[in-house]
MARGUZA-56990 format. One record per residue (C-alpha): z, y, x; residue in three letters; residue number from 1. Coordinates in pm, 1 decimal. Each point is the difference from the previous one (the first is absolute). Layout:
       up    north     east resn resi
        Z        Y        X  ala  NUM
...
***
This chain:
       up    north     east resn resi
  15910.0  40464.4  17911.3  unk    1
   -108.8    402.5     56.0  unk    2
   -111.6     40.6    373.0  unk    3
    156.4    367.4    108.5  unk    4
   -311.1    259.3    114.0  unk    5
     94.1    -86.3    334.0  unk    6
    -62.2   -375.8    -52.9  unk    7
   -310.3     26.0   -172.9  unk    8
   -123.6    285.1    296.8  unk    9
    109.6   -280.9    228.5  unk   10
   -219.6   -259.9   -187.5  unk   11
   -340.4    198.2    -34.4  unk   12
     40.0    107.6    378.8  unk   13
    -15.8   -404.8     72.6  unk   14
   -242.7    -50.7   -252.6  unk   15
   -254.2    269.9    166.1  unk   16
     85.7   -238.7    375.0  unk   17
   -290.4   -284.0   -161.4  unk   18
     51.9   -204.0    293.3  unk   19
    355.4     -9.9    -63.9  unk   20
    -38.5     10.9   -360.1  unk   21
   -234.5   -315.7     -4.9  unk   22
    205.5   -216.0    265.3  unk   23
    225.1     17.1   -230.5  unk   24
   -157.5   -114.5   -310.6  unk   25
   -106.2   -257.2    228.8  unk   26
    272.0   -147.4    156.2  unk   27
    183.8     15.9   -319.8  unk   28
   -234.4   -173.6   -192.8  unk   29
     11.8   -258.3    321.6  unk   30
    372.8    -26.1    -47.0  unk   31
    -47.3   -121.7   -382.5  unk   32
   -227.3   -192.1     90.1  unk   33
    167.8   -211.9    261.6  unk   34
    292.8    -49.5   -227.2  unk   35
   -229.9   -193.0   -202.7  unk   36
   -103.2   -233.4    302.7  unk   37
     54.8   -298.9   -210.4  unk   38
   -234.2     85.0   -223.1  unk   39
   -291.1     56.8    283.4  unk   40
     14.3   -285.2    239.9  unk   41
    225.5   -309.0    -78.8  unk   42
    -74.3   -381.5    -15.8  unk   43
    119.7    -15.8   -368.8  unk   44
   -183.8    115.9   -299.5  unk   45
    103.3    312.5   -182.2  unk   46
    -14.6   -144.4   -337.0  unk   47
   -176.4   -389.9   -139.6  unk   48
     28.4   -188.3   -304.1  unk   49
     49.0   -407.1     -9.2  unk   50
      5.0   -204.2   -321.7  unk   51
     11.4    369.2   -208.9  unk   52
    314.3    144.5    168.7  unk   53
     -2.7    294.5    229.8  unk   54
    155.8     -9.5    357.1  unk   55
     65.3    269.3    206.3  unk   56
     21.7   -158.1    379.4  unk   57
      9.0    331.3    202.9  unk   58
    325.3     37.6   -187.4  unk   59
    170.5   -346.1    -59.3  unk   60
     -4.6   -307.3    149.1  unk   61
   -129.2   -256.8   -161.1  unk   62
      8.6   -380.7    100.1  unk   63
   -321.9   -202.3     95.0  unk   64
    157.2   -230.5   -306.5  unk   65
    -29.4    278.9   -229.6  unk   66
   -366.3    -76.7     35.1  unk   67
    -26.1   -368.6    -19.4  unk   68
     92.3    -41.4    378.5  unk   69
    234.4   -269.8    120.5  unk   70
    191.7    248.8    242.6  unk   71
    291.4    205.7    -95.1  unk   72
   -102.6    255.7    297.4  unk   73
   -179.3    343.7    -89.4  unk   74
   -323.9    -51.6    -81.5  unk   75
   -277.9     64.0    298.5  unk   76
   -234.9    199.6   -222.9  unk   77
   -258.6     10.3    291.0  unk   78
      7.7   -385.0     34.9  unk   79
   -329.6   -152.3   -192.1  unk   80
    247.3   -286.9   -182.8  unk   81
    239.2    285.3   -177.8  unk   82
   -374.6    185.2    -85.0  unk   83
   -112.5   -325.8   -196.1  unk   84
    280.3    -78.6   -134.0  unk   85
     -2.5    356.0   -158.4  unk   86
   -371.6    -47.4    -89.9  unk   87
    111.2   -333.8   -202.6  unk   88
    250.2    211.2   -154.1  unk   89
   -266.7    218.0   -166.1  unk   90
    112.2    268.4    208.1  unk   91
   -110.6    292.0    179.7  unk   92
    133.5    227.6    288.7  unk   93
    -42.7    348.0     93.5  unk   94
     33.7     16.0    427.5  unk   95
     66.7    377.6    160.2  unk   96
   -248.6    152.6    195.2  unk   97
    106.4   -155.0    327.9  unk   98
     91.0   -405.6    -68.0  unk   99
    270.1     21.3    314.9  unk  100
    375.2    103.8     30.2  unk  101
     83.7    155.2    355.9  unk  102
    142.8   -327.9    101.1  unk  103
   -267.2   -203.1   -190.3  unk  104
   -208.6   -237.2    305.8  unk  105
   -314.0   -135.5    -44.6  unk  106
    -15.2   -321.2     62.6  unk  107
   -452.0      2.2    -67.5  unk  108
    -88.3    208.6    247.2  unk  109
   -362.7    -20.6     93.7  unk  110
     43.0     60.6    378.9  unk  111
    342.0     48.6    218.5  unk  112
    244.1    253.1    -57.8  unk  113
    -15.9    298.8     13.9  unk  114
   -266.9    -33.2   -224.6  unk  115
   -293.9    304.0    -31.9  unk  116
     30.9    205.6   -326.6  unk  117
   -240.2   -143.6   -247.9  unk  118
    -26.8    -16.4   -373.6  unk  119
    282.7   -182.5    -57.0  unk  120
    220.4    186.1    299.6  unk  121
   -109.6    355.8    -64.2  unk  122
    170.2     81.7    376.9  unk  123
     61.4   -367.0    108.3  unk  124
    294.8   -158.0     41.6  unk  125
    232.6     27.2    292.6  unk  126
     40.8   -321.7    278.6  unk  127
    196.9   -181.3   -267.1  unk  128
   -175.5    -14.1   -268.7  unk  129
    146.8    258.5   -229.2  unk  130
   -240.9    266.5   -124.6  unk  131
     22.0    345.9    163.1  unk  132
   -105.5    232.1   -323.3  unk  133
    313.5   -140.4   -167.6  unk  134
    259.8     25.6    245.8  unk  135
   -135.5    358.6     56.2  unk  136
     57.1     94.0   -367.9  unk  137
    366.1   -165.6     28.2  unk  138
      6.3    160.0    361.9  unk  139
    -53.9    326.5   -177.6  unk  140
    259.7    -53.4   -282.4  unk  141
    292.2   -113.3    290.2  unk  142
    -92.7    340.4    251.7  unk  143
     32.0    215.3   -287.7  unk  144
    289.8    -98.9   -211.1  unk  145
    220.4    -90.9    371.3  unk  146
   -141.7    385.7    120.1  unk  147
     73.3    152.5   -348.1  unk  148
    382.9   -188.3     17.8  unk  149
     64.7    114.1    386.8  unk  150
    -80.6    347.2    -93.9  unk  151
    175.5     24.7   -258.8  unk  152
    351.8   -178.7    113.3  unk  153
    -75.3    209.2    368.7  unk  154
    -46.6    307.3   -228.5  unk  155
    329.3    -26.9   -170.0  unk  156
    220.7    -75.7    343.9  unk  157
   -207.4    285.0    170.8  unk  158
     -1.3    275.1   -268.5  unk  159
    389.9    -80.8    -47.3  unk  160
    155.6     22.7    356.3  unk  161
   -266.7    309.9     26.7  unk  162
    170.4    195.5   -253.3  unk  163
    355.0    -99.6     87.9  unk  164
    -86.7    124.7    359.6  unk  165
   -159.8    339.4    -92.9  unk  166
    230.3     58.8   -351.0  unk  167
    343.7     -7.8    220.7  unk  168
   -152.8     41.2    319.8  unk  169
    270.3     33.3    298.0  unk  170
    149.3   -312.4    127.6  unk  171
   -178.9   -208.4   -270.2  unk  172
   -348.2    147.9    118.0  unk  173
    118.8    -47.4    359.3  unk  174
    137.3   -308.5    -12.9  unk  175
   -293.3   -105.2   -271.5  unk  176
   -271.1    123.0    245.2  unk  177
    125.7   -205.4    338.0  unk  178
     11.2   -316.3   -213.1  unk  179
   -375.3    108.4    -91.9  unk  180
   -117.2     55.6    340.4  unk  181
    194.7   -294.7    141.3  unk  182
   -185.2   -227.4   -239.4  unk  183
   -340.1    142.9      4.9  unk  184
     37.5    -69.9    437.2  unk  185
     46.4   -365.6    -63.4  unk  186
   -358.5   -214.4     56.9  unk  187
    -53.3    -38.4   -334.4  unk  188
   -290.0   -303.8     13.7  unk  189
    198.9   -213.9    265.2  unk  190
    328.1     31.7   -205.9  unk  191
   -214.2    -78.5   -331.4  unk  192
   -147.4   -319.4    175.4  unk  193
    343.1   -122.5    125.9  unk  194
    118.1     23.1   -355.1  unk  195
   -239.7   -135.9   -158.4  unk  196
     27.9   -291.7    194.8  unk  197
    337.5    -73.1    -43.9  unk  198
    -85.6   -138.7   -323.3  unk  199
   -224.8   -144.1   -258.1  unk  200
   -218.8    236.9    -56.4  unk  201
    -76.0    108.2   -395.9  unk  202
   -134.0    355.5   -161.3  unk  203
    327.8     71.8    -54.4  unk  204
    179.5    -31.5    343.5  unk  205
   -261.0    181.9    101.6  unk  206
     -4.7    305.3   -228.5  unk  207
    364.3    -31.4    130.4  unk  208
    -28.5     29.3    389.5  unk  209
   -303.8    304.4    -91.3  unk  210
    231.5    167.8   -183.5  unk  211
    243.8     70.6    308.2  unk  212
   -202.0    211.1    165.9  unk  213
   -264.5    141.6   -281.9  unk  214
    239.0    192.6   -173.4  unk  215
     21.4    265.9    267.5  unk  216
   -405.5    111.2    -90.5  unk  217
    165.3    260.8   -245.1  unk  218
    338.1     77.0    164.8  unk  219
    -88.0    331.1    196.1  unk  220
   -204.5    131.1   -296.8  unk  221
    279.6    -32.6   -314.6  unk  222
    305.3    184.1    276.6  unk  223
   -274.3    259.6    137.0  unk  224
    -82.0     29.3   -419.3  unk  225
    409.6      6.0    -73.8  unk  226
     77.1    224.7    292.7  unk  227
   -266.2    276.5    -87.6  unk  228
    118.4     -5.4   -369.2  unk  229
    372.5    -64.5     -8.2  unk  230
     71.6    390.4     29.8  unk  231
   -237.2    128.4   -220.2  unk  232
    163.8    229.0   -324.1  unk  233
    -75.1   -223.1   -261.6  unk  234
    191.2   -260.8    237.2  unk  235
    310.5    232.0     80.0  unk  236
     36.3     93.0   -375.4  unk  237
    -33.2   -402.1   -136.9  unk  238
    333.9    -57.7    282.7  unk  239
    139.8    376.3   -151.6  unk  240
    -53.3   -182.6   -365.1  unk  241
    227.8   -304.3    125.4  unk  242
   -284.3   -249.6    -19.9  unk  243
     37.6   -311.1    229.4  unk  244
   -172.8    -77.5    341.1  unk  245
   -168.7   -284.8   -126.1  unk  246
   -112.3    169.9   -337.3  unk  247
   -137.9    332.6    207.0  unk  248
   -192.3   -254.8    278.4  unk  249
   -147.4   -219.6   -287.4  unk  250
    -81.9    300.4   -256.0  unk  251
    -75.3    309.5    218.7  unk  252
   -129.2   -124.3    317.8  unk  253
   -161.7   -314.9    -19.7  unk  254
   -263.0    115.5   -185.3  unk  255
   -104.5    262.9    247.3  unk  256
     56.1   -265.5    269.4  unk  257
   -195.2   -260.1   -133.1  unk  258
   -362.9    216.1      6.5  unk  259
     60.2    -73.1    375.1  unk  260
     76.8   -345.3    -51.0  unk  261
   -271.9   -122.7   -240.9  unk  262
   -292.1    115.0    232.6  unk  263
    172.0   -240.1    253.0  unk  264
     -2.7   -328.4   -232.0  unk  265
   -407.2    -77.9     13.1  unk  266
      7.3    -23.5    338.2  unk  267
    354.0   -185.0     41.6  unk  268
   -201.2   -281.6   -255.5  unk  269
   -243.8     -5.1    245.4  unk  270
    232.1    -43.3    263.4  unk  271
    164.4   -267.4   -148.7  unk  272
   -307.6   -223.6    -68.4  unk  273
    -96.4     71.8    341.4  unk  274
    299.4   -125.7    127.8  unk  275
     44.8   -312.9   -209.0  unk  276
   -399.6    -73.3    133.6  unk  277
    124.8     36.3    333.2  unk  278
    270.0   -228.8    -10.2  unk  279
   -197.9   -243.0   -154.1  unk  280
   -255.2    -13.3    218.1  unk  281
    227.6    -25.5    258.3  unk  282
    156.0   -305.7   -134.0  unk  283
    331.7    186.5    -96.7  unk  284
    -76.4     72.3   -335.2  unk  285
      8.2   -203.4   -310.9  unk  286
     28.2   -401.5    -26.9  unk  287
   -345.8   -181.5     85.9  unk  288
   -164.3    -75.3   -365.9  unk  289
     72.0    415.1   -104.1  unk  290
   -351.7    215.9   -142.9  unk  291
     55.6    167.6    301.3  unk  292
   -251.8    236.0    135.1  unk  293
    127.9     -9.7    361.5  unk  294
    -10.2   -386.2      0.3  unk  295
   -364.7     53.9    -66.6  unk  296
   -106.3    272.9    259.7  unk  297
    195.7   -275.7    232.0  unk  298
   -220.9   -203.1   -157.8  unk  299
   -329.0    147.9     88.5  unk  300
    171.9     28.9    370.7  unk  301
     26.4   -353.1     58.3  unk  302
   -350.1    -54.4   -145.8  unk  303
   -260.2    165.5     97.5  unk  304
   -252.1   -214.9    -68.0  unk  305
     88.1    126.1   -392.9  unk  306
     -4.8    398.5     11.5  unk  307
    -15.4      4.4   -389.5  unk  308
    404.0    -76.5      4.0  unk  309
     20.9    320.8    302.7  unk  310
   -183.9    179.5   -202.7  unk  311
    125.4    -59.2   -344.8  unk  312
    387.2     72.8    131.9  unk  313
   -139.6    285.1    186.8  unk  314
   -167.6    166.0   -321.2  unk  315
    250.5    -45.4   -257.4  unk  316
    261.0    143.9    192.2  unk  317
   -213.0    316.8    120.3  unk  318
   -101.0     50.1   -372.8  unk  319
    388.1    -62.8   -140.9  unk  320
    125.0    274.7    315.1  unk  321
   -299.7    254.6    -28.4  unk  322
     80.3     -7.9   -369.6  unk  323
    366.5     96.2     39.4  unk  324
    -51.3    268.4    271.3  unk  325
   -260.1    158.0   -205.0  unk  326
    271.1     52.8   -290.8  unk  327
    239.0     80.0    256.8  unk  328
   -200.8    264.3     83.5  unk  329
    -64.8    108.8   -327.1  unk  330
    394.2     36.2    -97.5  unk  331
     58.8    176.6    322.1  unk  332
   -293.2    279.4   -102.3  unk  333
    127.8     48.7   -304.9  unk  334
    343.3    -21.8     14.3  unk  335
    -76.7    317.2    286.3  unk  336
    164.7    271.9   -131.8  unk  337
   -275.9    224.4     83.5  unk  338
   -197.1   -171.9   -218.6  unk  339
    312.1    -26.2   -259.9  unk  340
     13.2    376.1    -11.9  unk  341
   -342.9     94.8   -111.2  unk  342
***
């Protein structure tokens, strides 16, 4: 794909913003990372071999009778029975960096939980038993992917009824914009709690009851966007031409509307991640048993004889949100038509 000169003026203008520039080498390469969480910490082996066959465990689920066991469960990998009866197999297994899943518990601690980082526990575990480096990797990979998801879906809804209000304006844009403004009054955080407990709550209920009020981030930028360009001359003469309303919005003025728009979406990310932390910390969030890096700042709140889980939660998310405004920043620069000009 050919980037027009504008593009590619756009691109080395964020390139020359190296704080922006590197954030977002780094978050990206973050991102891959964490969808690879399996791979990193888990309480299964990557790969092993047992009586000359290979098994791939992180993948499939194998039976503790596939190894010689008398149990038709999965097979506890961790458990020092399943390891010998590998070893007698002639077999071998390669473990990920991190020998724990997110909801993996230690039953051999050396002291009471939570227990202090150590060799085995690079930042401890929390006050069950489950360590804290691995359910802030899968922490990671749930904040980003549910922020990414709630950005995009609130995106969609916001950058649509934005352009239907400012394309036809009138009583669509008046109507449009009391609907807007009686929605945006509402106490957004008590109505979200009340929801939220109305039912069982899941990652996808959630993205749900977020999505009625997030969408309205982008609202007031797409109709101010659609309202400045609707009666421009390349505009007039696409409606002289015949072409339709929703052809002319999509092809002539979205484009122009959406350099606006994109320096808005780092920072909506961040406000989504913040928010799901929030709730979660509050209790209103995600199901107990979630990577949740809320339910670990809580965490480090009702300990505080353990400030490595505090600290940990606190860290990670500063990092993952300093990140993201840092790009944000960077898109905003050079999306600046000042800069854009020269």
């Amino acid at each position: 794909m050919t980037l027009s000169p504008l593009t590619r003026r756009r691109w080395e203008n964020f390139k020359t913003k190296k704080r922006g520039y590197f954030s977002l080498w780094i978050i990206s390469t973050l991102m891959v990372l964490s969808l690879f969480a399996e791979f990193l910490a888990n309480d299964k082996p990557i790969i092993m071999a047992y009586k000359g066959e290979i098994y791939l465990p992180v993948l499939r689920t194998y039976s503790e009778s596939t190894f010689g066991g008398v149990f038709e469960t999965e097979a506890a990998y961790r458990s020092e029975s399943v390891q010998q009866l590998i070893e007698d197999g002639d077999g071998w297994m390669l473990w990920p960096p991190i020998r724990y899943s997110f909801d993996t518990i230690d039953w051999n601690t050396e002291g009471a939980v939570p227990e202090a980082p150590s060799a085995r526990h690079w930042l401890g575990t929390d006050d069950v038993g489950r360590d804290v480096t691995a359910r802030i990797i899968y922490g990671f990979r749930l904040s980003v992917i549910f922020g990414l998801t709630l950005t995009f879906l609130s995106a969609l809804i916001g950058i649509t009824v934005g352009a239907t209000q400012g394309y036809f304006g009138g009583l669509v844009d008046l109507i449009g914009q009391r609907v807007v403004e009686i929605w945006a009054g509402l106490p957004v955080l008590f109505l979200i709690i009340i929801l939220t407990s109305l039912f069982e709550p899941n990652p996808i209920a959630l993205l749900l009851v977020l999505l009625l009020f997030n969408w309205m981030a982008l609202v007031a930028v797409v109709r101010a966007e659609f309202l400045r360009t609707r009666n421009f001359d390349y505009v007039n003469a696409a409606k002289a031409l015949g072409e339709k309303d929703f052809v002319i919005m999509w092809k002539y003025i979205l484009p122009n509307a959406m350099v606006a728009t994109l320096t808005f979406l780092p920072f909506l990310v961040s406000g989504s991640i913040t928010t799901l932390t929030s709730l979660d910390f509050l209790g209103f969030g995600l199901p107990a048993g979630h990577p949740s890096l809320g339910e670990l700042l809580a965490q480090g709140k009702a300990n505080m004889q353990a400030p490595w889980l505090g600290l940990a939660g606190f860290f990670t998310l500063a990092t993952m949100l300093t990140l993201l405004v840092f790009v944000g920043e960077g898109v905003r620069d050079a999306f600046d038509p000042r800069r854009s000009a020269t």
